[in-house]
Every structure is written in structure tokens, then in C-alpha cells.
Steps between C-alpha positions, in 0.01 A plus 500: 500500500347756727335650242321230371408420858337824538328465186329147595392669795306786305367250244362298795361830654661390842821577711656243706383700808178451397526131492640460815249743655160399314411864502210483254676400173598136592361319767705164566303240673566182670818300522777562200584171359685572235732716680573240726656308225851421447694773313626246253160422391375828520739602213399206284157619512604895420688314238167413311449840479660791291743744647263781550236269693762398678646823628092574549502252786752717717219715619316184685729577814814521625604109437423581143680812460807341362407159370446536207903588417567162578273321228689347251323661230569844308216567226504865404336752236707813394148671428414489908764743531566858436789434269736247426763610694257470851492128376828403454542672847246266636671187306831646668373515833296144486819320308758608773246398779514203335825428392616221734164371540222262312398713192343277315248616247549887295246634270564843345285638259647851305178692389572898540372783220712479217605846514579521869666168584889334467493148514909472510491631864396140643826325362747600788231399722444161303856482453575477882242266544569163711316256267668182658228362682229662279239280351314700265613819306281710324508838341258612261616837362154638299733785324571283242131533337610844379614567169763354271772786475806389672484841710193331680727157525782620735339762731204242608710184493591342819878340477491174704807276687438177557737410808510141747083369442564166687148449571332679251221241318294852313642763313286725290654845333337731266644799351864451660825453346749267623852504573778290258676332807284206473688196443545473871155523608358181663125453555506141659160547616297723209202300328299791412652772211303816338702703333266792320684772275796433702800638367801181436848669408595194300442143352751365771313674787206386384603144464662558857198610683271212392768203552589660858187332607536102482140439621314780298165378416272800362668778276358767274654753326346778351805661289598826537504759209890663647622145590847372315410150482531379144491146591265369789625158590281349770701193620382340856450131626230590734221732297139371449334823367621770243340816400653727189314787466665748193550895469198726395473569118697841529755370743692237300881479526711201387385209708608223246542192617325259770641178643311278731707203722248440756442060578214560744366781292082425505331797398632809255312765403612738230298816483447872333759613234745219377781683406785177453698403191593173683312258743633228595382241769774196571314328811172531675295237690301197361181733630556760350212809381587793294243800465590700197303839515748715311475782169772506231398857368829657623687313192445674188725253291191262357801205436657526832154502685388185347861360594447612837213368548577129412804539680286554806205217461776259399614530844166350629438217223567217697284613822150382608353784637418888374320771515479776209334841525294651201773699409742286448308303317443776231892541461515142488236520203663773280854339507300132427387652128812463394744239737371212676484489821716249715322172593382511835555115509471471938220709537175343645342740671447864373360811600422860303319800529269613198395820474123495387635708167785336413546301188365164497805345328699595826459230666508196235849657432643381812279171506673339188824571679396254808460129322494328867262801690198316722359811730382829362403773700346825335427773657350821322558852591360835421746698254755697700 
């Protein structure tokens, strides 16, 4: 903590002398009004700002000096120190200050050089972590943009523990993997899910994580290419918005099967690489809008593309509302030549992306599919 109170104080080209003396480099004027304020509101307003402005503020004088450690708020880089090890230090240091107190907001991004940094180091500290009055969790571990190889996989990856999260309405993880003991997990509060490249040990945990949270309300997924889910079953009374975003092209593993049991479920968006032998969706609200901007190129089988792909737009035949990128649109096209497509008899109002090359037959190929369509939106794009 010290240190990074030091290094404020450089940054600001001050020391807290200084400030209390006005000897040339700040000059305080006049009566201090914020000061004056009470501590408890003093700390929601550091709270506004990131850790490192916060810690800044210690220099203003000797009032200041230490409050910033009570703000409610942790939101750290890795890059802003030396090595990861001095930041896990500082988490350490913050986290036991903390640990019988109102921590309610922790932001950690992981973003060291590839070739000097170990990601695993923060899990004891993570581990240890009192999360039970914790509102919103976030770790965003930037290793996991380097390469494929598995070698790359479990030095940078971060494991994670979900323990008590009582009051915790936001969790967002990317790059982490996630313990198996998750049947027990409760998230009475959570309405706010992103779960990017996250690593799921198993259809049951995965199932586990997302019904732990009765009032859930936004949740996207962007799968993970080490993950062990074969079947994602996404069953909750309480979400409104879904986001499915598949592995890259080189990345694919055996994701096969999708199941959707979602009653107030008003928006789902299915994006990138669609990578599922089965998709199936059992309820979803009277509302409900599906945005399909998805390739099918990682399926060399011609027969079980085309299969595939009417499994998935049969799904959506008796709903009013959808949008359809350019791209799907061609796949759509090439497996029309020689199966029809399902009739879109519930659709009324549709909307696609053309690319200004693309075939002109793409788009009659999906209007003789909707008999009872009344709104068409078109919107043209440059080729990608």
C-alpha cells in the first residue's frame, strides 16, 4: 500500500509536506469544503473513482492520508506494477484491511508480458477472499489472448472459487477456470452473468452455476476452447437476455448440444462459430427476438450441415421477431439448393444484413420461408 502511496505522490509531483506547507508546488486557498465532509460520504465519492486515483488523493493532507483504504471499492491493473507478485501483495494487504468490513465492488484486470508473468499466483489470494457481502466481481485475465497450445492454457490461467456471494447482483470472469463444487453455490441476488473463455469442469457445474441464481436476468457466454461442457443446458425462471457466442475456427472441441428453458427469456443472440449438433429451445417469452449472426464452416460433413442448420431455424419458426446477419444468410442459401427451408410461419417483422456483393438470390431464399412477414428492414454493408 505504501508503495503505491509513494508513487501517487511522484505522479502528482507533490509530497504531503508540500501540501500542508504550500511551499511553491501547491498553494491551497480558502476554506476546504470537501474535507469537512463526513467520512462516509467522502468514500462514496473516492468510490467513483479507480483505485489508483483514489490512493492519489492521500497526498491532499493528513485527513486524506488514509481514506482512501476505507472505500468500498478495489479496481486494480497488474500492468501498474512491477510484477505480479507486488500485486497480489497489494490485493493481500487491501483484502485483509478489509476483511470484516464493507468491500463491496473488486475489479482485477491480469495484463503482464507473456513471457514474464504467472497468472496462477492470484488464486490463494482469490481463494481467501470474503465475497459475502460483495456486489460485483470482476476479473479479466488478458493472458488468455495468447496462443492455442495447452502449455499457454495452464501457466496464464487464473483458477477461481466461488465461496458465500449473498449480495452479489454482477459477476463477470474471463480467462478463469472454475472449481466443480458448485451445486452448493447460491447467488440469491446475481442478475448480471459474463462468462468469457471461462473454463466449466462439467455439464453439471455448468448447469449448477446458472440455476444458483433464481433472479438472473442478463447472461452471455462466450465458450471456452478447454471447457468440458458437452451439453450447455441454460434452465432459469428469471432470464430476459441471452448471449451465445461460439469458439474461434481453430479452437473447436465437442460442444454438442444446446438446451434453452428460459419463460421470461426476451432477447437471444447467437453469434460467431456455431459449433452444435443439437439446439433445442422448450420455453421462451411471448416477446421474444432472436439475432442469428453465426458461420457453419467448421462442419465439413455437407449432409449434417444442412441438418444442422434446420435444426437450428426450426427452433425460431413460430417467433415474430429476427434479425439475420449476411453471413448467415449465405449458409442459409447453399443448404436451401437442395432442402427447403422450415416455414417461418410467426414471423412479421424481419431484419438482415446484405453485403453489397453478395448474391441477389440471398435474400428471396429466406423471404418464401416467411408467408405471414409485414416489416422488412435491409440494411447493406461493405464486404468484410
Amino acid at each position: 500500500m505504501e508503495k503505491l502511496f509513494y508513487k501517487s505522490q511522484k505522479r502528482l509531483g507533490v509530497s504531503s509536506s508540500s501540501v500542508r506547507e504550500g511551499e511553491g508546488q501547491v498553494v491551497i486557498s480558502g476554506e476546504d469544503m470537501i474535507s469537512s465532509l463526513p467520512e462516509p460520504l467522502l468514500c462514496h465519492i473516492l468510490s467513483l473513482l479507480t483505485t489508483e486515483q483514489t490512493v492519489r488523493t492521500s497526498v491532499l493532507s493528513s485527513r486524506w492520508r488514509h481514506i482512501w483504504k476505507w472505500v468500498p471499492r478495489l479496481e486494480l491493473d497488474s500492468s501498474d506494477f512491477t510484477n505480479d507478485k507486488f500485486c497480489v501483495d497489494f490485493i493481500d494487504k487491501f483484502l485483509t484491511f478489509h476483511e470484516k468490513s464493507c468491500l463491496r465492488d473488486f475489479k482485477l484486470t491480469i495484463d503482464h508480458d507473456v513471457f514474464g508473468g504467472d497468472a496462477s499466483l492470484y488464486e490463494p489470494r482469490l481463494g481467501r477472499m470474503n465475497m459475502r457481502k460483495l456486489e460485483r466481481f470482476q476479473v479479466d485475465n488478458k493472458f488468455g489472448v495468447f496462443g492455442p497450445s495447452s502449455i499457454d492454457y495452464f501457466r496464464f490461467r487464473t483458477p477461481l472459487t466461488l465461496s458465500l456471494c449473498e449480495a452479489l447482483v454482477s459477476l463477470n470472469l474471463h480467462f478463469v477456470s472454475l472449481n466443480d463444487d458448485l451445486e452448493s453455490l447460491s447467488l440469491p441476488c446475481l442478475k448480471t452473468m459474463y462468462l468469457e473463455d471461462v473454463v466449466l469442469p462439467s455439464d453439471a457445474a455448468a448447469e449448477a452455476l446458472i440455476s444458483s441464481s433464481p433472479v438472473l436476468e442478463v447472461l452471455k457466454i462466450c465458450l471456452s476452447r478447454y471447457d468440458a461442457v458437452v451439453a450447455l443446458r441454460v434452465r432459469s425462471p428469471s432470464l430476459k437476455s441471452f448471449t451465445l457466442r461460439g469458439v474461434g475456427l481453430f479452437f473447436v472441441r465437442g460442444h454438442s448440444s444446446v438446451v434453452i428453458d428460459a419463460p421470461k427469456l426476451e432477447y437471444l443472440s447467437l453469434m460467431e462459430y456455431y459449433q452444435f449438433r443439437s439446439f433445442k429451445i422448450t420455453s421462451v417469452a411471448e416477446s421474444f427476438k432472436v439475432d442469428i449472426d453465426v458461420e457453419f464452416e467448421l462442419m465439413t460433413d455437407c449432409l449434417s450441415r444442412k441438418k444442422i442448420i434446420y435444426n437450428l431455424l426450426n427452433n425460431f419458426s413460430g417467433f415474430k421477431v429476427m434479425t439475420m446477419s449476411w453471413r448467415t444468410l449465405q449458409f442459409i442459401n447453399s443448404s436451401h439448393e437442395r432442402d427447403p427451408l422450415p416455414k417461418f410461419h410467426g414471423l412479421t417483422r424481419l431484419r438482415v444484413t446484405i453485403c453489397l456483393k453478395a448474391s441477389s438470390e440471398l435474400l428471396p431464399t429466406v423471404l418464401e420461408s416467411c408467408p405471414n412477414l409485414k416489416h422488412l428492414t435491409v440494411v447493406t454493408i461493405l464486404a468484410q
